[in-house]
C-alpha positions as CSV (number, residue, x, y, z in Angstrom):
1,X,22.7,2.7,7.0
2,X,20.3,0.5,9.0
3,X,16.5,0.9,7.6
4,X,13.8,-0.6,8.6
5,X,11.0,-1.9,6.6
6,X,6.9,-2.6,7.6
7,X,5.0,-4.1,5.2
8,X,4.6,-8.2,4.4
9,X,7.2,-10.1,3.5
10,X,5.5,-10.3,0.2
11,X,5.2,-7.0,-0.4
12,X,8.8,-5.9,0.3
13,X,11.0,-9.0,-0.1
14,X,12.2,-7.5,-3.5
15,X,12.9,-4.1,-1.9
16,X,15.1,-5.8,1.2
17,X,17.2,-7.4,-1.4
18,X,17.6,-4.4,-3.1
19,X,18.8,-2.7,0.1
20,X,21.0,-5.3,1.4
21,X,23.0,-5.4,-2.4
22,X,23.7,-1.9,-1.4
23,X,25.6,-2.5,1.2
24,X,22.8,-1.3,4.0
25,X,21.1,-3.3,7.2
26,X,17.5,-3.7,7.3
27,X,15.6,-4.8,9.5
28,X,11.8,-6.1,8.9
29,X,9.1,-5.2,11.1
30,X,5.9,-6.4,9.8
31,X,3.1,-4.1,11.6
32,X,-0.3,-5.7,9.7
33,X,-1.1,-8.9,7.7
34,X,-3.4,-9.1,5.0
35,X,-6.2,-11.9,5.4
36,X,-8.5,-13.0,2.0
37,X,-12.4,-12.2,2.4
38,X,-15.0,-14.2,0.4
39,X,-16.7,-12.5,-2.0
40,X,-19.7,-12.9,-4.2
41,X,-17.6,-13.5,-7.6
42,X,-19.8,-11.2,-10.2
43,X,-19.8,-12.1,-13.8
44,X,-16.9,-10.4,-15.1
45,X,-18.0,-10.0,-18.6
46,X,-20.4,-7.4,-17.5
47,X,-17.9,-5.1,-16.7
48,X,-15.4,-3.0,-19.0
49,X,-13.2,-1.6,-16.4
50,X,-11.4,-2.9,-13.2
51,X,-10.2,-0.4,-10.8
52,X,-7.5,-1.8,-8.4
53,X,-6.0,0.1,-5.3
54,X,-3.8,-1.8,-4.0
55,X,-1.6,-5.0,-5.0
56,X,-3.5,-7.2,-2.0
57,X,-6.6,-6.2,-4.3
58,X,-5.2,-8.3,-7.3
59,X,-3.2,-11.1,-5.5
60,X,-6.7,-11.8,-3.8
61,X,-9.2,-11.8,-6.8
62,X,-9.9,-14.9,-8.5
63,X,-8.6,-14.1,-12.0
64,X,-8.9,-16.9,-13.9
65,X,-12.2,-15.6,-16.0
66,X,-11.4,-12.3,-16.4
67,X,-10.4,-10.7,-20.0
68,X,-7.2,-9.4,-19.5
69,X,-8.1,-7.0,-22.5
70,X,-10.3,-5.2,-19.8
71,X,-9.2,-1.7,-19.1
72,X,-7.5,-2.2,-16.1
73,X,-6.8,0.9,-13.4
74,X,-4.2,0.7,-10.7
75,X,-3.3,3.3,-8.1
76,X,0.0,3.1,-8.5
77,X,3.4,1.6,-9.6
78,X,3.2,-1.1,-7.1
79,X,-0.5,-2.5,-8.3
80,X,0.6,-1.3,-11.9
81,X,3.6,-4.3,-11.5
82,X,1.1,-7.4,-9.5
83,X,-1.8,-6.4,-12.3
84,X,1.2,-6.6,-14.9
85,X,2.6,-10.0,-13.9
86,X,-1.3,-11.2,-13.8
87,X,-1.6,-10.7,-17.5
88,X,-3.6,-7.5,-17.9
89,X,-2.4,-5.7,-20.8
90,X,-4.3,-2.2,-20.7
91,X,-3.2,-0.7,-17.5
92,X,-3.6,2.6,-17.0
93,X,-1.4,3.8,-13.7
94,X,-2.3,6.4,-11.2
95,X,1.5,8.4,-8.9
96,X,-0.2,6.4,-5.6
97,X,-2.8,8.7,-5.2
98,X,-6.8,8.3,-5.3
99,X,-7.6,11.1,-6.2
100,X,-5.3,11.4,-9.3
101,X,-6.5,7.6,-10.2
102,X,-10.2,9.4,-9.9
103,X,-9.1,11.9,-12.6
104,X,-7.1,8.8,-15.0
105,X,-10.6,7.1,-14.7
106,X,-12.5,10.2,-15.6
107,X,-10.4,11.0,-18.5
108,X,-10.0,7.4,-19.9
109,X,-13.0,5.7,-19.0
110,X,-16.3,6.6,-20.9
111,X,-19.1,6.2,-18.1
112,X,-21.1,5.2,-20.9
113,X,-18.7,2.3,-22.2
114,X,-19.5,0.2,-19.9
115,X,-19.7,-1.2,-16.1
116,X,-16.7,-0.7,-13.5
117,X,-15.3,-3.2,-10.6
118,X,-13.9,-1.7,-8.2
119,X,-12.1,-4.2,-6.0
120,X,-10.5,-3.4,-2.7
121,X,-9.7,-3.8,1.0
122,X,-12.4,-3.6,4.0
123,X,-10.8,-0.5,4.9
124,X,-10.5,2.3,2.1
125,X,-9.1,5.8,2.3
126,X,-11.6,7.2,0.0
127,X,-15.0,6.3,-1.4
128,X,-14.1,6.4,-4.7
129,X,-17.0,4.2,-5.9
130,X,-19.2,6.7,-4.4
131,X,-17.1,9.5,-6.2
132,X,-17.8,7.9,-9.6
133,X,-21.1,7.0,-9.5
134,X,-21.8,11.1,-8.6
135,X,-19.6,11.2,-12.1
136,X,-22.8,8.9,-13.7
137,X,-20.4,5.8,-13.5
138,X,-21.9,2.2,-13.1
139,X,-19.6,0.5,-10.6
140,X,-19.6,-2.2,-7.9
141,X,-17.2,-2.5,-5.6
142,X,-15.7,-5.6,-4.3
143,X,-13.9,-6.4,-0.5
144,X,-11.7,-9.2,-0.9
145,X,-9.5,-8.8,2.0
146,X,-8.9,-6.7,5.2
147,X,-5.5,-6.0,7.2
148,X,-5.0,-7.5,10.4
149,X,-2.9,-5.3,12.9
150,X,-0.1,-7.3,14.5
151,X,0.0,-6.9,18.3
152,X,3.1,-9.0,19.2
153,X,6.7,-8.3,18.8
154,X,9.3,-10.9,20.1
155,X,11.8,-10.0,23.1
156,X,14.8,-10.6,20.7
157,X,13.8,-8.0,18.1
158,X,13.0,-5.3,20.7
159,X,16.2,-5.7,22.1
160,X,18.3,-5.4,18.8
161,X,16.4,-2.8,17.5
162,X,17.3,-0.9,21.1
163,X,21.0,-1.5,20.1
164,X,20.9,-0.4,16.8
165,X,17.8,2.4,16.2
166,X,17.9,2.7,12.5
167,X,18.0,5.7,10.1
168,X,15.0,5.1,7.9
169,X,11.6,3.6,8.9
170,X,8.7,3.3,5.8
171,X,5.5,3.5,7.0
172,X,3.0,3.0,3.7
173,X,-0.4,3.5,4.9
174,X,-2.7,5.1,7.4
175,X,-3.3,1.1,9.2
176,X,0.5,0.5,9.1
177,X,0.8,4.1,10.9
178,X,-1.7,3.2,13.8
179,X,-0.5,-0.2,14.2
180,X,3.5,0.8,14.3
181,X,2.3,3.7,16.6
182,X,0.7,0.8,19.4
183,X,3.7,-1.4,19.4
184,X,5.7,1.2,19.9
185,X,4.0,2.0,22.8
186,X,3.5,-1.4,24.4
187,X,7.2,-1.7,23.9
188,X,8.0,1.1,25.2
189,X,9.6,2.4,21.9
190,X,8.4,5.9,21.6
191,X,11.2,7.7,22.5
192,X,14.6,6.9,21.2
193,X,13.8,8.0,17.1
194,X,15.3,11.5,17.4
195,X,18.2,10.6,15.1
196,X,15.7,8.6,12.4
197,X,13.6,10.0,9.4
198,X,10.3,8.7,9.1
199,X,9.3,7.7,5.1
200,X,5.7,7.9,4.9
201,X,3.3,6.7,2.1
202,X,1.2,10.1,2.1
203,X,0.8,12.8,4.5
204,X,-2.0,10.8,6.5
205,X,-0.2,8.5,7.5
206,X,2.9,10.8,8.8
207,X,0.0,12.8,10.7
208,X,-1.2,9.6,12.8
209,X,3.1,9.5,13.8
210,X,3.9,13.1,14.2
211,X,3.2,12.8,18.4
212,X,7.1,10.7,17.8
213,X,9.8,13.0,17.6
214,X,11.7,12.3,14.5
215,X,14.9,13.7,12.8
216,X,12.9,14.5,9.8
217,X,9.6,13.4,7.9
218,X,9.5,12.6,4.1
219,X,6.7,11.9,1.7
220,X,7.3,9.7,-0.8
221,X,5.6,7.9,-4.1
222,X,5.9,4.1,-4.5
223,X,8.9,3.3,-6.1
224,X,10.8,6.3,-5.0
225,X,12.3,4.2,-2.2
226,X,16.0,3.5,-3.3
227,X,15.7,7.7,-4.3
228,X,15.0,8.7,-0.7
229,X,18.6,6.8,0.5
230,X,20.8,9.8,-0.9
231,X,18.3,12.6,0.8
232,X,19.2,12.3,3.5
């Protein structure tokens, strides 16, 4: 099966091994890059709780004076494993959704325990530090990167991926979408997917490529990836 995969290199290397020791073709398509915003670094011992929702949020936070003791709140498997491998020990894990990491927070964090930091990316799905403070929570939010759409493809990779349209594309967020749904369209791309299903990270992001005729459309969790080869 020939799949293709868009997120960085970092953030799917592990899962293109993975494919490739299973006998399948993949093909990497990076449709956004993820550039590191200064920040104002707080003092993290006022805080009790860090809220993460995404892994970009941790590999660009300066962690070196932070208590990895802190509760620690990731939106999903994928965060759950970068926040893991940076030493924080009390992680509690949302399925990949922000809304159900609203409700882990809700029922696990005292509002008042303590201060929350909320770090993210410029470009949020959800205002979920607005959500919590309605809840009586103390938080501050943190930007610490944003996600740079990628506008060129070479002449090479167009032309192979004419001659061999995969089976599976993942699309994991609502920026991805948008991004993949322009080069398509300055490659003239859009129509030759009617024998691929589309793998998106949520139903928003399916929504922004449902103008693309597909074979089928899937919704999947982080970490469900490998699952979603013997659905279809």
């Amino acid at each position: 099966m020939h799949i293709l995969l868009t997120r960085p290199l970092d953030d799917c290397k592990d899962l293109i091994l993975k494919f490739k020791s299973l006998g399948h073709k993949v093909s990497h398509l990076p449709v956004i890059k993820i550039k590191s915003i200064e920040y104002d670094e707080p003092n993290f011992n006022n805080y009790s709780g860090i809220i993460f929702t995404s892994a970009n949020s941790v590999k660009n936070l300066n962690l070196k004076k932070i208590n990895k003791k802190i509760n620690c709140f990731c939106v999903g498997s994928s965060t759950e494993k970068i926040a893991k491998q940076s030493g924080f020990q009390k992680i509690f894990c949302a399925d990949g959704n922000v809304n159900n990491l609203k409700e882990i927070i809700l029922q696990n964090f005292d509002n008042t325990k303590g201060n929350l930091l909320y770090v993210s990316g410029e470009i949020v799905s959800s205002n979920l530090d607005k959500d919590l403070a309605l809840e009586g929570y103390s938080i501050k939010r943190i930007i610490n990167y944003s996600v740079i759409p990628i506008s060129e493809i070479s002449e090479e990779f167009v032309k192979n991926l004419k001659t061999s349209i995969p089976s599976m594309v993942f699309i994991y967020s609502e920026n991805s979408a948008k991004n993949y749904l322009n080069l398509l369209k300055k490659y003239d791309l859009l129509d030759v997917w009617m024998d691929t299903n589309l793998m998106c990270l949520g139903e928003k992001a399916s929504a922004i490529l449902n103008e693309i005729k597909w074979k089928k459309i899937f919704i999947f969790n982080p970490g469900e990836e490998e699952f979603l080869l013997y659905k279809i």
